[in-house]
C-alpha positions as CSV (number, residue, x, y, z in Angstrom):
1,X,7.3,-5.6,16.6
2,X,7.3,-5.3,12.9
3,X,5.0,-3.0,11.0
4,X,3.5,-4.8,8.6
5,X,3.2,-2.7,5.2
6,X,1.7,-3.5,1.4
7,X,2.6,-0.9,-1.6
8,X,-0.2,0.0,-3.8
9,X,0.5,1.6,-7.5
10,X,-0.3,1.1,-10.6
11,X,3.4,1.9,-11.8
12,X,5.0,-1.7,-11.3
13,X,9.3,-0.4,-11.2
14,X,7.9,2.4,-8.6
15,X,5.9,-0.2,-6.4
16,X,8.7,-3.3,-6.3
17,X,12.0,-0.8,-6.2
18,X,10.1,0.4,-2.7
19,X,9.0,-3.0,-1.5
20,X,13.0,-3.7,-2.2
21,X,14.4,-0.7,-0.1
22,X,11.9,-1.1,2.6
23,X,12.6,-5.1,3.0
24,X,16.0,-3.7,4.3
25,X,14.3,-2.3,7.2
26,X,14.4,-4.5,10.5
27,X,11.4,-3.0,11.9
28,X,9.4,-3.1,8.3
29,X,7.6,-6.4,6.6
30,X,6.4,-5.8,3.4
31,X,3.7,-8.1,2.8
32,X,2.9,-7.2,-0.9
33,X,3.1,-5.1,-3.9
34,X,0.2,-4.7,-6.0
35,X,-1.6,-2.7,-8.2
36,X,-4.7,-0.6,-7.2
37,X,-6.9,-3.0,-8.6
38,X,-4.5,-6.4,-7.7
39,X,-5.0,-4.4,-3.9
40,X,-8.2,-4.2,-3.4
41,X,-8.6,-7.8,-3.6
42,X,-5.4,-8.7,-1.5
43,X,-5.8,-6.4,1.5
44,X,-8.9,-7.7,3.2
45,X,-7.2,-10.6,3.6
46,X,-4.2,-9.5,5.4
47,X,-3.7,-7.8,8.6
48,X,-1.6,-5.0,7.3
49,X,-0.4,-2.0,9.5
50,X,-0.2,0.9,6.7
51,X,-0.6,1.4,3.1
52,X,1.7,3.4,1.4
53,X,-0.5,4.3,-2.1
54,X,1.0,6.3,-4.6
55,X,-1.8,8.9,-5.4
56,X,-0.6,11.3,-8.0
57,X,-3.8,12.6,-9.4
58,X,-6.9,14.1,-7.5
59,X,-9.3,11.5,-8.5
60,X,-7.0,9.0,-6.6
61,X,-9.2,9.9,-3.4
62,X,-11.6,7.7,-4.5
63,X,-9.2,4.6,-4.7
64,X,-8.1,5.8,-0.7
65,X,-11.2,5.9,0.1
66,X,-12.4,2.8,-1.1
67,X,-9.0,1.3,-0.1
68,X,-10.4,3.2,4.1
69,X,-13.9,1.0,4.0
70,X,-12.0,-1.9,2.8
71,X,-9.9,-2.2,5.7
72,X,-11.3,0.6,8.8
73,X,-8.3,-0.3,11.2
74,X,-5.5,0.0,8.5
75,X,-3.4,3.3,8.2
76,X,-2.9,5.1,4.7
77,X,0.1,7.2,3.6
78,X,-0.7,8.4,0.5
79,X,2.2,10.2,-1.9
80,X,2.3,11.4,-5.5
81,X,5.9,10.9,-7.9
């Protein structure tokens, strides 16, 4: 079984160099690469295992939280470059 992961950030060279290491990975899919806005409307969609959300500042809990109601059954790894 594959987990099945999207990248959310708003930096574009951050978000697709990621989505190009982790589509090495035998056991990872990555089934997008958006930004926060671009997201929002892509992930109801899918079925998507975990969101990996670059969250730098503080006020980025509000974009993970709205990015939690969106989709209740998806994890969230949040990280900050």
């Amino acid at each position: 079984m594959r987990i099945r992961v999207f990248i959310v950030s708003n930096v574009r060279l951050l978000r697709e160099g990621l989505a190009t290491l982790l589509r090495e990975c035998p056991s990872i899919e990555v089934l997008g690469a958006n930004s926060v806005q671009e997201s929002q409307n892509a992930l109801p969609t899918m079925t998507t295992d975990v969101a990996l959300v670059d969250a730098l500042s503080p006020s980025d809990s509000d974009m993970v939280m709205a990015l939690r109601n969106l989709c209740t059954r998806m994890r969230i790894v949040a990280f900050g470059i």
